[in-house]
C-alpha positions as CSV (number, residue, x, y, z in Angstrom):
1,X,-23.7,49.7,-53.8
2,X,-26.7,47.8,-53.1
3,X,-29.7,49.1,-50.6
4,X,-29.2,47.1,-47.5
5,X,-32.3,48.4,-46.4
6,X,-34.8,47.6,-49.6
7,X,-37.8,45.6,-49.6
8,X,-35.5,42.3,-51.0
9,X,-33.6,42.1,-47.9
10,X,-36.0,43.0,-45.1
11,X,-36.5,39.3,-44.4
12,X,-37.3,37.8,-41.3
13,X,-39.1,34.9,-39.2
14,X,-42.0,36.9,-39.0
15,X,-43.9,34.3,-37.2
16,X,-41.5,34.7,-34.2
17,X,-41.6,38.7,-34.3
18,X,-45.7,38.1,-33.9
19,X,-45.1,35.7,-31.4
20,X,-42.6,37.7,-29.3
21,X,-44.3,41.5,-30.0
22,X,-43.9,43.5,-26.7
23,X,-42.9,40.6,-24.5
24,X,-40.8,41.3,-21.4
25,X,-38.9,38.8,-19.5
26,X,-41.3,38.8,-16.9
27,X,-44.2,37.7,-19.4
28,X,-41.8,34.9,-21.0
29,X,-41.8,33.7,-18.1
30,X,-45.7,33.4,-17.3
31,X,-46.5,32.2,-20.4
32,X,-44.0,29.0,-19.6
33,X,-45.9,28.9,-16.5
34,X,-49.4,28.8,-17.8
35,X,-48.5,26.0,-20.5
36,X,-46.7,24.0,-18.1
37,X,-48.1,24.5,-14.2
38,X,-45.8,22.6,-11.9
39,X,-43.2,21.5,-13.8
40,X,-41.7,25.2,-13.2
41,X,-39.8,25.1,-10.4
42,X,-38.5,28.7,-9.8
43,X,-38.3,31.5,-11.9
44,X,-36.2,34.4,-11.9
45,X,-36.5,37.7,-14.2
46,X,-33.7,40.6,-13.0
47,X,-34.0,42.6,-16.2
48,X,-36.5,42.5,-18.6
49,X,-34.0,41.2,-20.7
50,X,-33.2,38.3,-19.0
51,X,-35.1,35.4,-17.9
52,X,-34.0,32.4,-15.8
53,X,-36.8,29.2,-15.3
54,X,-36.2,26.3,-13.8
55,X,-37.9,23.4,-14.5
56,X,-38.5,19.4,-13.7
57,X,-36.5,17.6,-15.5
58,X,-38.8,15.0,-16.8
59,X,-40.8,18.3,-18.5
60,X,-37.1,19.6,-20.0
61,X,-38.7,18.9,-23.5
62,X,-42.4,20.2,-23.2
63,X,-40.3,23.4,-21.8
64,X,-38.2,23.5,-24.8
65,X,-40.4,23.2,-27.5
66,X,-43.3,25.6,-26.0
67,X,-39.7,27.9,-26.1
68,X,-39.4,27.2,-29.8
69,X,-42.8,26.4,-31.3
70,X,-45.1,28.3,-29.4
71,X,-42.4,31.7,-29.2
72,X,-40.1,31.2,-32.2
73,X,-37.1,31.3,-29.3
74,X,-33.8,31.0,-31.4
75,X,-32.1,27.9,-29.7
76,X,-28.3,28.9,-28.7
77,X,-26.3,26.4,-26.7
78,X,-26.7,24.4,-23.9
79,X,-24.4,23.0,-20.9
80,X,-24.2,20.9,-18.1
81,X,-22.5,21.7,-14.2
82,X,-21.3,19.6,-11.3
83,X,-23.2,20.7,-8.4
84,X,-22.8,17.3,-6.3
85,X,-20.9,19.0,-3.9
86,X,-23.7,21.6,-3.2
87,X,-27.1,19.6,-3.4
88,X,-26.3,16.2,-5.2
89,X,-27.4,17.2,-8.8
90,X,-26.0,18.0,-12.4
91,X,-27.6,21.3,-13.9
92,X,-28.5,21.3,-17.4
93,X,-29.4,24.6,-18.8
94,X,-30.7,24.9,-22.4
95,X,-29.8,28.9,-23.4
96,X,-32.7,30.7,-26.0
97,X,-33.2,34.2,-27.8
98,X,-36.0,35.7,-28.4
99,X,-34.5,38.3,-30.5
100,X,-37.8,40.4,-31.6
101,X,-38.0,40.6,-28.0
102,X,-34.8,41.5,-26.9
103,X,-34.6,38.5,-24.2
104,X,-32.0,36.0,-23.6
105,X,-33.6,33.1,-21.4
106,X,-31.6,30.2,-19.7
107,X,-34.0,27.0,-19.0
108,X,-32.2,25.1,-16.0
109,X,-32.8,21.6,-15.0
110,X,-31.7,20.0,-11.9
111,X,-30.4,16.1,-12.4
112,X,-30.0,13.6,-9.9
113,X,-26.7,13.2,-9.5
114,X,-26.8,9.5,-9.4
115,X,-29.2,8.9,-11.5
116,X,-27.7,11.6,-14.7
117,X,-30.7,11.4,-17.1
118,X,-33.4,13.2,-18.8
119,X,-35.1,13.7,-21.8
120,X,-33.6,14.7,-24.9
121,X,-34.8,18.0,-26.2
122,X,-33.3,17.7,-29.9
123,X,-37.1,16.0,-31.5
124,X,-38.5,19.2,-30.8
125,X,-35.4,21.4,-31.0
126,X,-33.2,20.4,-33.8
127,X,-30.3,23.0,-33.2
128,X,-29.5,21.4,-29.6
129,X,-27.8,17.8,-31.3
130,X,-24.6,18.9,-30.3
131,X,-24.9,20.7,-27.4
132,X,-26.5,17.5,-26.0
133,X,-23.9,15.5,-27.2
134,X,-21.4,18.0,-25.6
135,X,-23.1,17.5,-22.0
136,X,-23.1,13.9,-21.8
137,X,-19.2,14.4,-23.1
138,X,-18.6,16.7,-20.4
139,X,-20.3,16.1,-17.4
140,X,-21.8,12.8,-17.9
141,X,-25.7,13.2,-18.5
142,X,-27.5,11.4,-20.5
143,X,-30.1,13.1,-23.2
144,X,-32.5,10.1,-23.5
145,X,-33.7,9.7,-26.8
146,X,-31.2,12.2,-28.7
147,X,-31.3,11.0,-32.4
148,X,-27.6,10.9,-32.5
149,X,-25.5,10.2,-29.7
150,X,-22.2,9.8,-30.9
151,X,-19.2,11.6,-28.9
152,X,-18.9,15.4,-29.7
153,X,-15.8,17.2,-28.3
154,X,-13.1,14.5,-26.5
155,X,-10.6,13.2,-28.5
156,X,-11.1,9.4,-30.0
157,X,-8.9,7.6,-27.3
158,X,-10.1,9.4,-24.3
159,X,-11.3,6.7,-21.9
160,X,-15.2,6.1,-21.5
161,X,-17.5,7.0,-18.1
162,X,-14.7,10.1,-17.7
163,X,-16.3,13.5,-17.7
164,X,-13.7,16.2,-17.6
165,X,-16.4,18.8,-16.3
166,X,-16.8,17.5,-13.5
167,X,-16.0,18.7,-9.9
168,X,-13.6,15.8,-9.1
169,X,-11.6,16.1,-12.6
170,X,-8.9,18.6,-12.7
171,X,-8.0,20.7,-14.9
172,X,-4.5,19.6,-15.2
173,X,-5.5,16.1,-15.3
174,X,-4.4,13.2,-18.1
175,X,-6.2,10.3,-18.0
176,X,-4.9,7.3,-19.9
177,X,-5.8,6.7,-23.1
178,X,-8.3,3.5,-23.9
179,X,-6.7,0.5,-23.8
180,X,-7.7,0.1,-27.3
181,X,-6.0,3.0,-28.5
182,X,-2.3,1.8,-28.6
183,X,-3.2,-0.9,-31.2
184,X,-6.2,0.1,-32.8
185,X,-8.5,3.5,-33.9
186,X,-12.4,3.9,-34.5
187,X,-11.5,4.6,-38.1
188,X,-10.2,1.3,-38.5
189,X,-14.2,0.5,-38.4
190,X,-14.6,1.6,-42.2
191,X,-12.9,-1.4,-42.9
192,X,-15.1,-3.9,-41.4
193,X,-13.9,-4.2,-37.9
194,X,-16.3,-3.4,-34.5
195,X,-15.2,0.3,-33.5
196,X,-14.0,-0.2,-29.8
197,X,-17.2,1.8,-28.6
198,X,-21.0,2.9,-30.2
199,X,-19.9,6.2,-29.7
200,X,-17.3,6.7,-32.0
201,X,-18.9,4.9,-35.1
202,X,-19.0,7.5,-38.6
203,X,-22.9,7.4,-40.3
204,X,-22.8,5.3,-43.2
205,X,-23.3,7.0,-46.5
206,X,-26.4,6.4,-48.5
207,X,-27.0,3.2,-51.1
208,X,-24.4,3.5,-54.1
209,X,-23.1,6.9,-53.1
210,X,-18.9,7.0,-52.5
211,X,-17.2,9.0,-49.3
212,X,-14.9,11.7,-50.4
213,X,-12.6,12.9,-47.3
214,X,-12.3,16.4,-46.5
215,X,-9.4,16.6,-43.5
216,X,-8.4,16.3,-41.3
217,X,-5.9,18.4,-42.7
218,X,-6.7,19.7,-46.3
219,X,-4.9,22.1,-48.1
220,X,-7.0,25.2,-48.2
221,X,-8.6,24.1,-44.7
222,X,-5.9,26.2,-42.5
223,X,-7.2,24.4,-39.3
224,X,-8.1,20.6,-39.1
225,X,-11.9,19.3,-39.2
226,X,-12.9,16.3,-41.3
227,X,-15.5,16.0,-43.5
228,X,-16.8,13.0,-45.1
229,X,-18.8,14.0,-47.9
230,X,-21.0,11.1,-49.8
231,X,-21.3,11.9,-53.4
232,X,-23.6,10.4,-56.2
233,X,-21.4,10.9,-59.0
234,X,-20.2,14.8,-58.4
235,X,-23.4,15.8,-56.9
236,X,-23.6,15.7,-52.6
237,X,-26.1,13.6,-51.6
238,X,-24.9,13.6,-48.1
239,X,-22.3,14.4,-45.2
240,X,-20.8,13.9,-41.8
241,X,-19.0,15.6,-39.4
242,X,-15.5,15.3,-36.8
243,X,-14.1,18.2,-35.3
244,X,-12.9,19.4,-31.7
245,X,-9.4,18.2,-32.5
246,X,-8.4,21.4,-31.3
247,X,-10.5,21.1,-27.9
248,X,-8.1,22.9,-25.6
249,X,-10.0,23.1,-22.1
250,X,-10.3,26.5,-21.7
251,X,-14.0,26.5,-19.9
252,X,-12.2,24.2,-17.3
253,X,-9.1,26.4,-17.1
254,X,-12.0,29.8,-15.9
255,X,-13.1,27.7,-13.1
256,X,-9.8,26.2,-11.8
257,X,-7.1,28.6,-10.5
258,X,-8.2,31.7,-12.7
259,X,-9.3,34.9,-10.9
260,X,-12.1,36.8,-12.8
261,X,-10.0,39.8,-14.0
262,X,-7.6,37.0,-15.3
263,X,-10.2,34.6,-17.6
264,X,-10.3,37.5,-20.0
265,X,-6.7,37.0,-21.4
266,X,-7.7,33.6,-21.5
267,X,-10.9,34.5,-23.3
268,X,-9.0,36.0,-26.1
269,X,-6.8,32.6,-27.0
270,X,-10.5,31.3,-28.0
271,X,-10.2,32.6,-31.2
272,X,-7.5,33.3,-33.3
273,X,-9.4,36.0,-34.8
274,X,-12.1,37.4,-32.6
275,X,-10.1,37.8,-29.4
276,X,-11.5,41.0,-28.3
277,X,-15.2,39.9,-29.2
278,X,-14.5,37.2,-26.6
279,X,-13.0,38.8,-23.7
280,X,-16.0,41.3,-24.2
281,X,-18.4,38.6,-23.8
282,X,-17.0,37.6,-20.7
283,X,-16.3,40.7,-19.2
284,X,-20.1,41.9,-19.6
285,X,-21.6,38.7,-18.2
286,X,-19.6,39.6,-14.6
287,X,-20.4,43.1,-14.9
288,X,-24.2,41.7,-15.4
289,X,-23.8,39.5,-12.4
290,X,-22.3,41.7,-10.4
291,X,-24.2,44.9,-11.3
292,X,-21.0,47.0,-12.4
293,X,-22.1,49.7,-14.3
294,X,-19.0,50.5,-17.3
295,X,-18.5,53.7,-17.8
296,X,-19.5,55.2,-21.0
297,X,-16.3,56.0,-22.6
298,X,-15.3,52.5,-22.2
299,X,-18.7,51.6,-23.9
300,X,-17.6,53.3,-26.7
301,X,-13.9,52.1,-26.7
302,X,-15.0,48.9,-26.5
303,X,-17.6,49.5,-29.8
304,X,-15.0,50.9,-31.8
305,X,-12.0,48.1,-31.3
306,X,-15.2,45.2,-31.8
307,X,-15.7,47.2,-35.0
308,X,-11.8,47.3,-36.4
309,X,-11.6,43.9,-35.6
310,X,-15.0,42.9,-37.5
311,X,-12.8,45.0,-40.2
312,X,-9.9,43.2,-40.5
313,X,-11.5,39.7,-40.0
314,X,-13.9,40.3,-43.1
315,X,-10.8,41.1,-44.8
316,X,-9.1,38.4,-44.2
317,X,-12.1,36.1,-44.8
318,X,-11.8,37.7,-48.0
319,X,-8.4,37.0,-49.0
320,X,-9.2,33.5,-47.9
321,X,-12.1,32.7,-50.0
322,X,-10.4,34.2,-53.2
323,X,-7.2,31.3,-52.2
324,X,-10.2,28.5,-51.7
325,X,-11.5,29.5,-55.4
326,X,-8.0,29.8,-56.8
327,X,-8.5,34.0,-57.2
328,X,-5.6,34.9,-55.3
329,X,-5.2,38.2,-56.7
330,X,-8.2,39.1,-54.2
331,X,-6.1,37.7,-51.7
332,X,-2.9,39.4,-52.3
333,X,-4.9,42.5,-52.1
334,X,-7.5,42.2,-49.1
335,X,-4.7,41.2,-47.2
336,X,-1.9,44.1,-48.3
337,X,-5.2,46.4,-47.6
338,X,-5.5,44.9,-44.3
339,X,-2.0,45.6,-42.9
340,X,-2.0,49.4,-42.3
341,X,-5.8,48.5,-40.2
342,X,-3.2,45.7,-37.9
343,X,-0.5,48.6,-37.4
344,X,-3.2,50.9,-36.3
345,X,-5.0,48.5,-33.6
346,X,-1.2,47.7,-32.5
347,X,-0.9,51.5,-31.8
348,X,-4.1,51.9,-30.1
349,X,-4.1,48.9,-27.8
350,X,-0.3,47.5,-28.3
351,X,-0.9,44.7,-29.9
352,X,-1.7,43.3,-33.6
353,X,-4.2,41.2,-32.6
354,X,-4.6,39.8,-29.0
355,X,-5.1,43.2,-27.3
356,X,-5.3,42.2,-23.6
357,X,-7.4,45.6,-23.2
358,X,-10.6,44.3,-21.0
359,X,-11.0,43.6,-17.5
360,X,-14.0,43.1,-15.5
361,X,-15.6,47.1,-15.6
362,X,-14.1,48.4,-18.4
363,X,-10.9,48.8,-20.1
364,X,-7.0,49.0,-19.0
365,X,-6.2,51.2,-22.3
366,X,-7.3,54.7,-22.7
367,X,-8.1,56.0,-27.0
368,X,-6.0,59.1,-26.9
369,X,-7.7,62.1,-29.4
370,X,-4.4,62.1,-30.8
371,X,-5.0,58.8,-32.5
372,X,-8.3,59.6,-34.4
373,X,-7.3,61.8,-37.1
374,X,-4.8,58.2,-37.8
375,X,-7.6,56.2,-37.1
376,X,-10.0,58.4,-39.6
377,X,-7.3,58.5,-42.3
378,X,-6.7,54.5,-42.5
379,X,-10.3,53.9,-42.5
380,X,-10.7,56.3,-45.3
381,X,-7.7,54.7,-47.3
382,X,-9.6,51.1,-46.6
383,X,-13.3,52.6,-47.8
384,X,-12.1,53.8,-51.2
385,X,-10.0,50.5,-52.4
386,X,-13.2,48.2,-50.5
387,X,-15.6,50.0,-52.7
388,X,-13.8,49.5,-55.3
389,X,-13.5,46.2,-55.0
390,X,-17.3,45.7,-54.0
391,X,-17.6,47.6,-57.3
392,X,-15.5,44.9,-59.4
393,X,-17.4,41.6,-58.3
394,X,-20.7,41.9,-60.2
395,X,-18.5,42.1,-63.5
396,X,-16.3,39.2,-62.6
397,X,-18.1,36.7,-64.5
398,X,-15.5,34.0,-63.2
399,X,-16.1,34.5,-59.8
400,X,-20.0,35.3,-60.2
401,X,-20.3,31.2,-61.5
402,X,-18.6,30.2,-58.6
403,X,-21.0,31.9,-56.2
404,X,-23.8,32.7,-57.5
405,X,-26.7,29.8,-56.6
406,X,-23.6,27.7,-55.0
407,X,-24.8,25.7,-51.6
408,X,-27.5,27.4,-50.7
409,X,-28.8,27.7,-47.3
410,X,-32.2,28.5,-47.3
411,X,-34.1,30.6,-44.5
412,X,-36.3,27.8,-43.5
413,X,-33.2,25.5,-42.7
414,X,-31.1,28.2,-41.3
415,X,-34.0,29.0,-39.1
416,X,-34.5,25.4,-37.5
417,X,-30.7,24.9,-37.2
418,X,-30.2,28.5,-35.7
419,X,-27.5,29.8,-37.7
420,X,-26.0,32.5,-36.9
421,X,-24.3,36.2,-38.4
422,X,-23.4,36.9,-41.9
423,X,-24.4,32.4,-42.8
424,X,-27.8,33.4,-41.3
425,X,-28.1,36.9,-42.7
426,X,-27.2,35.8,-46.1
427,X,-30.4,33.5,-45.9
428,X,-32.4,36.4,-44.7
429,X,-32.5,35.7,-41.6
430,X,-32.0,39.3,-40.0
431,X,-30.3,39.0,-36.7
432,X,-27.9,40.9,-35.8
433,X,-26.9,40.7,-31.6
434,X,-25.9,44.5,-32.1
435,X,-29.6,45.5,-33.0
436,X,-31.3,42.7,-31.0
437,X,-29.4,42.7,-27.8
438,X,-27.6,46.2,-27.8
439,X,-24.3,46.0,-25.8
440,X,-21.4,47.9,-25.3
441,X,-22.2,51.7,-26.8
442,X,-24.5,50.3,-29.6
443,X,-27.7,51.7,-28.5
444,X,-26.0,55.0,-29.1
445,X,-25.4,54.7,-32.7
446,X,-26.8,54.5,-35.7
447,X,-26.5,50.7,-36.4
448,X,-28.9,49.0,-39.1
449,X,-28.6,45.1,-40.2
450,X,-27.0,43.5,-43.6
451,X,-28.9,41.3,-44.8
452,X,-29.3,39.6,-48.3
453,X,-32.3,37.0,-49.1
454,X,-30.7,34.3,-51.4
455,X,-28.6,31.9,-49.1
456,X,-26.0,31.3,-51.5
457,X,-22.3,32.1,-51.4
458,X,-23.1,35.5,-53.4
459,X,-25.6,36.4,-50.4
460,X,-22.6,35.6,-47.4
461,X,-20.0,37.2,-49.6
462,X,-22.2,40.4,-50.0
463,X,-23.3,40.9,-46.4
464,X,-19.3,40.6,-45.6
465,X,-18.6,43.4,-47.7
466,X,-21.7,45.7,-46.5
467,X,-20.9,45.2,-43.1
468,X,-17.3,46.2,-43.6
469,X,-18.2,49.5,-44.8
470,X,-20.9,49.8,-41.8
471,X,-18.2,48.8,-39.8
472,X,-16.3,52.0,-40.7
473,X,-19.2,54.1,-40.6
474,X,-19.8,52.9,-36.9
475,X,-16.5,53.5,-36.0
476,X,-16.5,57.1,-37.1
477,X,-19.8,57.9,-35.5
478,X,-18.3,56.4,-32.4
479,X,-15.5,58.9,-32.4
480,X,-17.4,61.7,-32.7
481,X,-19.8,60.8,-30.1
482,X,-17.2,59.8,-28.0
483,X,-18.2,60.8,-24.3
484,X,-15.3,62.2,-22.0
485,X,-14.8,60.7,-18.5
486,X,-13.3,57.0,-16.6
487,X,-12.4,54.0,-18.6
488,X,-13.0,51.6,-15.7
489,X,-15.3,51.1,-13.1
490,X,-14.0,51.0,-9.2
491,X,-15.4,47.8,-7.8
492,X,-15.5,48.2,-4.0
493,X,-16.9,44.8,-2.9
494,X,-15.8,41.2,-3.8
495,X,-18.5,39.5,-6.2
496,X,-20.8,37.2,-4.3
497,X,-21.3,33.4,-5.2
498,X,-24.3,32.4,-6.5
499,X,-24.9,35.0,-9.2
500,X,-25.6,34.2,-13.1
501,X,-26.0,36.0,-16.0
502,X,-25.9,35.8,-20.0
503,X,-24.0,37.7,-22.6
504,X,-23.2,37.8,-26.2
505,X,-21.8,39.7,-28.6
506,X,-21.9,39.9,-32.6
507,X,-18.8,38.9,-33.7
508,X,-17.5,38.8,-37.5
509,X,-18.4,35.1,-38.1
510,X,-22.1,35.6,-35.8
511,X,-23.0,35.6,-32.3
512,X,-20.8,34.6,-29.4
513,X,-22.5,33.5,-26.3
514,X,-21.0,33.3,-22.7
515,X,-22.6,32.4,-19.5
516,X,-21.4,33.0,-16.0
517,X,-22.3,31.6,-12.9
518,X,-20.4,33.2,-10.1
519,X,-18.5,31.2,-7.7
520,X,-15.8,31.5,-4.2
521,X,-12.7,32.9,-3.8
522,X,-13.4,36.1,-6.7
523,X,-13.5,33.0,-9.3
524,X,-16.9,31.7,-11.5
525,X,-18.0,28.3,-10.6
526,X,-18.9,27.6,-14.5
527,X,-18.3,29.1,-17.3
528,X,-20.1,28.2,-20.8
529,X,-18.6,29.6,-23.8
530,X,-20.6,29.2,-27.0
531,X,-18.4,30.5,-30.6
532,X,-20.5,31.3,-34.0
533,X,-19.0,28.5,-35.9
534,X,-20.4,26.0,-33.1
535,X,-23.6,26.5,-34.6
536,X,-23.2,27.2,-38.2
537,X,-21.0,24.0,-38.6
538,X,-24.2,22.3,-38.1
539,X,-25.7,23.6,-41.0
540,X,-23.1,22.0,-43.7
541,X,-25.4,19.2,-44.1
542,X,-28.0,20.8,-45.9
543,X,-26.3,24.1,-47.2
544,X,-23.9,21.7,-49.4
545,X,-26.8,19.2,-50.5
546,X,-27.4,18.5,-53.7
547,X,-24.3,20.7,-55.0
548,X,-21.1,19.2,-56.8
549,X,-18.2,18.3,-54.8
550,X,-16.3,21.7,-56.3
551,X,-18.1,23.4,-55.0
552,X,-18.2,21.8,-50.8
553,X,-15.2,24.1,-50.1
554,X,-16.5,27.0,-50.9
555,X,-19.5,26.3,-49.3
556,X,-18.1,25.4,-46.1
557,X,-15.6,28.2,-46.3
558,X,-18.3,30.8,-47.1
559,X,-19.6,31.0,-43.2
560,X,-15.8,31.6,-42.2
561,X,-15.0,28.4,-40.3
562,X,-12.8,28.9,-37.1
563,X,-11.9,25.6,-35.6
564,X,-9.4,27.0,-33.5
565,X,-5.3,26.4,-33.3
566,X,-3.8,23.0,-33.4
567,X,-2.1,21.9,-30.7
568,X,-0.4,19.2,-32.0
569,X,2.5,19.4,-34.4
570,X,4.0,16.8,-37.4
571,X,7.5,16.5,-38.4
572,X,8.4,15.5,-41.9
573,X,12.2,14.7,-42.3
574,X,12.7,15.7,-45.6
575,X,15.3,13.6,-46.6
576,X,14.0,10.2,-45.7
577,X,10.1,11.4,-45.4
578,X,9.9,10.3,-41.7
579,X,7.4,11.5,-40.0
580,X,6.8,11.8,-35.9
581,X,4.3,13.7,-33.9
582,X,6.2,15.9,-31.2
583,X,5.0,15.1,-27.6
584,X,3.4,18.5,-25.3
585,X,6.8,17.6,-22.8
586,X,9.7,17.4,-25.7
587,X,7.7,20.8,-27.3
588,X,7.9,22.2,-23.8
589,X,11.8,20.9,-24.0
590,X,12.3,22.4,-27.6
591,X,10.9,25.5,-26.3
592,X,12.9,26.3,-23.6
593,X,16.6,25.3,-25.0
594,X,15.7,27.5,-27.5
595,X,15.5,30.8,-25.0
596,X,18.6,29.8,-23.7
């Protein structure tokens, strides 16, 4: 097994571990200062982990990129929030990491709330072209001078000038569709006609080159997303994007009739996969807020279920990728490997996979000692046969020339789009939230980062397969170190308004990000949610560049795509090949005839 640790894959932005050597919060926070006088507006530094800086709107950009030129900040999502109600403006927060540092630092702007405008930030900060996109989507403000503003997230025949973010939409709201939609869609545009609005026009591929569609649905794409790839011959000379068919509301759903110890069940739905990574994430922002202290055996409960589930995902990613590359064998086996892991987490938290164990302060679900000589004997059984196969690839000369120097990502690009977990690691990009950001119990063991230099398939494959085994190392050093006590902390006093704070958590596919910004009646006013595969999808353009067309599926499925589940449903008669798309009311009809 390869040296995780050797010279070839301690890689890093060096530049931005100079530039962010011994900084605190506190400092951060100066140095924007000093470089831009008084355009800051307020600042704010609770930990020295966590910065908060409000600035001018107008000097949103010179903040940005002294963030991410100056101090090698990673960019990680932005958002925007309604605050008419309270003092007539939008707030548009750009969120950073410095991850040498340790700090997480949201950069808030307040936006006249009729007059929604300010300056784009994506010339200097390339990774924010969606995220701006997303708050003009949302909430209605206008980036001015984004490169690209084509809609992001609402679906093609959702009306224009209605912002579903906002204070006076509700959540359970259906706007008609555009009046163009009954007769007409934007794709109809590739034929020659005017698309019904600028923003919902697809870039036009390069001289002479052909567009190849990927999805919406494709076979070994389990969830929809469509790619239009423009090829030169078999070679990828280009490529654009359209997703969020799957966009299901949930940020609107935590500030609408949700209590805080209820979002977290929510939180899990995110993600078909990482459902525990995500109610974590939520759970320790309000606990940051709020200052509830967890209790240390929760810590740890919550670093050993984070850890099975980073197990089982890897294997299933696995088993995927082999099906993509027509190897099922491998996925045959990950996946009959795999089911004895699912059995276990069912018995430890009573569910296969969405384990409703978190609440705000800790967990509802106790490990019982009882469990760990079961828990120590599946993880050994999954060790031996994953070394084995870790063992088997190098000689697999089949798969090796499917891998091996396929779509590279290189750490420059990775860098400037602000890729995230095993995509970013396998360009040797070595973050890691775990080691950068410590959470739960992981400042208590002994973690260390997997990182591989190369940016191709091989590199993403590899770091999937050391982190597994990590994975298993953490969890049995978590065990043994598990502290005795509470699993849940006894909050006394309702959580005030007002109160903010960030939190993330390294998830199989890369960093999640959530943000909290506490609100009345124990609910948050806003809630931003930010999933790995946000930012990584934004790296397809240039990690499939220049490859054949073979080999785009591999490419895109070697960061692990999670679009999320479809909500929509086709019905192919199979006799006369009809087909009809069930409405959410005759579903909803379907549904409950079948109980009775």
């Amino acid at each position: 097994m390869p040296d995780v640790n050797s010279d070839r894959a301690k890689v890093g932005a060096g530049g931005a571990a100079e530039a962010q050597a011994g900084l605190t919060a506190a400092e951060v926070a100066e140095r924007l200062q000093a470089a831009l006088g008084e355009a800051v507006v307020e600042v704010q530094a609770p930990l020295p982990t966590r910065c908060y800086v409000t600035v001018k709107p107008e000097h949103i950009a010179d903040a940005a990129g002294f963030l991410y030129e100056k101090l090698g900040a990673r960019y990680v999502v932005g958002g925007g929030t309604d605050q008419r109600e309270k003092d007539g403006t939008f707030l548009v927060t750009h969120f950073f990491a410095l991850d040498q540092a340790h700090i997480y630092l949201a950069l808030h702007s307040k936006v006249d709330g009729d007059n929604p405008r300010l300056p784009s930030i994506v010339p200097r900060v390339p990774a924010a072209n969606w995220a701006e996109r997303e708050i003009y989507d949302t909430v209605g403000v206008e980036c001015v001078g984004h490169p690209d503003p084509r809609r992001l997230v609402l679906p093609d025949d959702w009306p224009e000038g209605v912002f579903p973010l906002r204070s006076d939409f509700r959540f359970d709201e259906k706007p008609p569709a555009a009046e163009w939609a009954e007769h007409s869609h934007p794709w109809d545009a590739l034929e020659g006609a005017s698309p019904p609005s600028p923003r919902l026009h697809f870039h036009e591929p390069p001289e002479g080159a052909t567009v190849v569609p990927i999805g919406p649905f494709f076979p070994v794409l389990e969830e929809p997303a469509h790619f239009r790839v423009f090829v030169d011959g078999e070679r990828v000379v280009g490529c654009d994007y359209r997703g969020f068919y799957n966009h299901r509301g949930i940020e609107k759903l935590g500030v609408s009739d949700l209590t805080y110890n209820q979002i977290p069940f929510i939180a899990e739905r995110i993600c078909g996969i990482c459902g525990f990574v995500h109610s974590t994430t939520y759970c320790q922002a309000v606990e940051e807020a709020a200052g509830i202290e967890v209790p240390p055996r929760a810590r740890f409960i919550r670093s050993i279920i984070l850890e099975l589930e980073r197990v089982h995902s890897h294997m299933l990613w696995f088993g995927i990728a082999g099906h993509i590359i027509g190897f099922d064998t491998v996925l045959m086996q990950t996946w009959r490997m795999r089911e004895p892991l699912m059995w276990l987490c069912e018995r430890i938290t009573g569910s296969r996979k969405t384990y409703g164990m978190n609440i705000v302060g800790g967990v509802r679900r106790d490990l019982p000692k009882e469990l760990y000589p079961d828990i120590l004997r599946v993880l050994a059984d999954i060790e031996r046969e994953w070394l084995a196969l870790y063992d088997a690839i190098p000689g697999d000369t089949t798969l090796m020339a499917r891998v091996k120097d396929c779509c590279v990502l290189t750490h420059d690009e990775a860098v400037r789009m602000a890729a995230t977990g095993p995509t970013a690691r396998g360009s040797g990009v070595a973050i890691d939230v775990r080691g950068d950001h410590p959470y739960a119990a992981y400042d208590q063991l002994s973690f260390r980062k997997c990182v591989y230099p190369d940016g191709d398939v091989l590199s993403r494959v590899l770091v999937r397969l050391d982190e597994t085994i990590h994975a298993i190392e953490l969890i049995r050093e978590a065990l043994e170190k598990m502290p005795d006590g509470p699993i849940v902390a006894e909050i006394k006093e309702p959580i005030p308004p007002g109160l903010q704070a960030m939190s993330a958590v390294e998830a199989p596919r890369g960093e999640v990000f959530h943000w909290v910004l506490t609100g009345e009646n124990n609910r948050p006013a806003r809630w931003r949610v930010r999933a790995p595969t946000y930012a990584n999808l934004q790296n397809v353009p240039a990690m499939i560049q220049g490859d054949t067309l073979g080999d785009v599926l591999i490419g895109i499925g070697s960061f692990d795509p999670c679009f999320s589940c479809t909500e929509r449903m086709e019905v192919v008669d199979a006799e006369s090949g009809s087909v009809r798309v069930y409405t959410q009311e005759e579903l909803a009809k379907l549904a409950t005839e079948r109980r009775r």
